[in-house]
Every structure is written in structure tokens, then in C-alpha cells.
C-alpha positions, 0 to 999 in steps of 0.5 A: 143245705136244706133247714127250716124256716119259721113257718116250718116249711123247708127252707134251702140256702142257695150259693151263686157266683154273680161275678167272676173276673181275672185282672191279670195273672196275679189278680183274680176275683170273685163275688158270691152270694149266699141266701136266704139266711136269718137275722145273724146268721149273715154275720156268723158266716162272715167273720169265720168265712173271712178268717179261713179265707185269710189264715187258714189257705195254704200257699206255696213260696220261695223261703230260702236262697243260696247264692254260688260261685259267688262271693256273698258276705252279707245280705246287702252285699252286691255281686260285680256284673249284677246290677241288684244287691243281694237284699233286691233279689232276695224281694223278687223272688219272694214276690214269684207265685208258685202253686202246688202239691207239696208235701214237704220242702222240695228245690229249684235252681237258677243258672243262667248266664249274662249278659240278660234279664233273669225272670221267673221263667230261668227257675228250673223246678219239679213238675209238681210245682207250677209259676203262675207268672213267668215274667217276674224280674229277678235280676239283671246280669250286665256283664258275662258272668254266672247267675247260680241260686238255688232256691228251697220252696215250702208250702205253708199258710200265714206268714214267715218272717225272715230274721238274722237268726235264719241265715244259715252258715251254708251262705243260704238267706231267707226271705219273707215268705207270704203263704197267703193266695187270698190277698184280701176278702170281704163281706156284705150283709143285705137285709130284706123283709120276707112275707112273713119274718126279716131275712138275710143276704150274704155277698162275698168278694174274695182276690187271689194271686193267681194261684188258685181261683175265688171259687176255690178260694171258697171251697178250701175255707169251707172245707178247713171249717167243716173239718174244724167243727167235725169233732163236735159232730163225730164225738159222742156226748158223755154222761157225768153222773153226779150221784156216783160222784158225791162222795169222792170230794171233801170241800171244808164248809163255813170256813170263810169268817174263821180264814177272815177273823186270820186276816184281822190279827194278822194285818189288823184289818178292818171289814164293813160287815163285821 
């Protein structure tokens, strides 16, 4: 991106990654810097950048599960053999970080057989969606019994927050569904005086869950603005000619004292300016 700065020379702004680290499988994080920018400019890019980064990313989660060849009649039930409540597993699918190219809503499964630990790597799903951690718990069967859950996966952003109102008459129960792989990000402004005018230096830290990267992370929420302002560039300004307009309205003039002296008889008001 190539502007130019006050003495009229080109002045191109210069992105870099100073760090990039991964924590484990669900931590990932990134810092990156953006410069020379000029006093403000810092900030604007900032706040929009950390709004795509938290609201406007896509993520990919399990929202709904249905329980069966068991007998479930609430949410907080518990099913003999299995140590968790039906509420624990429900929590421990929704904290499985799945990635992927969804275009709609698509299935998974479970069916194993105890006695063993249940983790993500028991759910049976399309090649197009990945589990970025495999070893996440979900349930622990104690006795010879048979685990069989079948599980709805949506893409979506933001958050979806389960209710009663969502529990389907199938027996299917929601979960709260986090569609957010950026866990948090946060900027940085360092100011710095140039030869000639006061300039600007923006560091961004960006966590993600593991399902996509910092720098990707970045590339999605640059992308989601540009195509947010895309309007304002492929739109061509219209021309309002007033002169043709003139006519076309008649508005009554000097018709404030008349609706005034209306008020006074009617409520018996009384105005300083009379």
C-alpha cells in the first residue's frame, strides 16, 4: 500500500510478524506490527481490526446432540454406567475445536462401547471437517454399555446461546456454541517523532484456538472490511439536482406564531417571547 506523506514523497506502509508462537494445540499466538502510520491512523485501524477479529471470523462447532438407545428425560439427567450427567457432556462437546469448509449444517457420531474414556478422537465425521484436538474428554463409561450420540456441526460467528426453547421433541439438546476462533486480541499504539512530522506505529496480539493461525486470523478480518467498504468504492456518486426539484414540494411558511397563538387559547400557556 503505497500513500503519501507530508513532504509529498511516496510513503509505503510495511506489515511484519515480530512474533509467532504456539502454546499447544488450542493456543496459538501471533504479533504483528504495522507502520509508518500518521497520528490517528493507529487507532482507526485498531478498533475496526479488533471488531473483525472478534465478531466477524467464522468458526466451526458442535451445536446440538442427541442421546440414543438411552433413556434421557432432561438435560440433567444421568445415564447408569456413565459417570457424567447428560448437562457434563453436553459442556465437553462444546469445548471440541473442530475447523472446516462448511456451507451448511452436516452430522457426526459417537458410538463406542465401555468400559473406556470417550474423547474427541471417538467422533466419526466428514473429511471436510477436521478436530484440532483429539484428546478432548467427553465421557467416561464405567460399565459395558453403549455410548450413542449423534451430533449436528454448524458453521457460524458470534455466539449461540442455548435455551429451553431449543430442545427439540426428537430428544436432541443444544449446547452453547462459541463460533469465535480468535480467543482475544489486542492493540498497541507507539508514537515516534520522524524527521519532519509525529508518526505512528501499530502492534497487534491476536490468540486463536487452534483452528486457524494469527496470521490467518488477520488475513480473514482484513478481508471481511475490505469487503465491508467495497460499496463505497464500486458505487458510482449520484447527481441530485436541486434546480429540477424545487417545485415538486410545497412546505407552508411562517406558520410558527399562528400553531403558537393555537397552543395559548387551547392550554392557556404562556411564552417569554410574546
Amino acid at each position: 500500500m503505497s500513500q503519501k506523506n507530508r513532504r509529498g514523497f511516496p510513503r509505503r506502509l510495511q506489515w511484519k510478524c515480530v512474533e509467532s508462537r504456539v502454546d499447544s494445540k488450542r493456543l496459538y499466538y501471533g504479533r504483528f506490527s504495522l507502520f509508518p502510520l500518521r497520528k490517528g491512523e493507529a487507532e482507526t485501524l485498531g478498533i475496526a481490526m479488533r471488531r473483525a477479529l472478534l465478531g466477524e471470523i467464522e468458526g466451526t462447532c458442535i451445536t446440538r446432540a442427541k442421546f440414543g438407545r438411552v433413556r434421557v428425560t432432561h438435560e440433567y439427567s444421568s445415564i447408569a454406567g456413565i459417570k457424567e450427567s447428560v448437562n457434563e457432556i453436553l459442556m465437553n462437546l462444546k469445548e471440541i475445536i473442530l475447523k472446516s469448509n462448511l456451507y451448511g449444517p452436516c452430522s457426526g457420531l459417537i458410538w463406542v462401547q465401555g468400559p473406556r474414556d470417550v474423547t474427541a478422537r471417538d467422533i466419526m465425521v466428514a473429511p471436510y471437517v477436521e478436530i484440532v484436538d483429539n484428546t478432548q474428554h467427553i465421557a467416561s463409561l464405567t460399565k459395558r454399555i453403549d455410548l450413542y450420540i449423534k451430533l449436528e456441526i454448524q458453521k457460524n460467528r458470534g455466539y449461540q446461546i442455548k435455551s429451553p426453547k431449543n430442545t427439540l421433541q426428537d430428544g436432541s439438546y443444544p449446547t452453547d456454541a462459541v463460533f469465535m476462533p480468535v480467543r482475544n486480541a489486542n492493540y498497541n499504539i507507539y508514537s515516534y517523532l520522524d524527521r519532519v512530522a509525529r508518526e505512528e506505529i501499530l502492534f497487534f496480539e491476536i490468540w486463536t484456538n487452534g483452528s486457524l493461525t494469527p496470521k490467518e486470523a488477520l488475513h480473514e478480518a482484513s478481508r471481511k472490511l475490505v469487503d465491508l467498504f467495497s460499496p463505497f468504492l464500486n458505487t458510482e456518486e449520484e447527481n441530485v439536482h436541486l434546480d429540477e426539484n424545487q417545485h415538486k414540494i410545497n412546505l407552508p411558511l411562517f406558520t410558527f406564531h399562528e400553531n403558537v397563538e393555537k397552543c395559548k387559547k387551547k392550554k392557556r400557556l404562556s411564552f417569554d417571547f410574546d
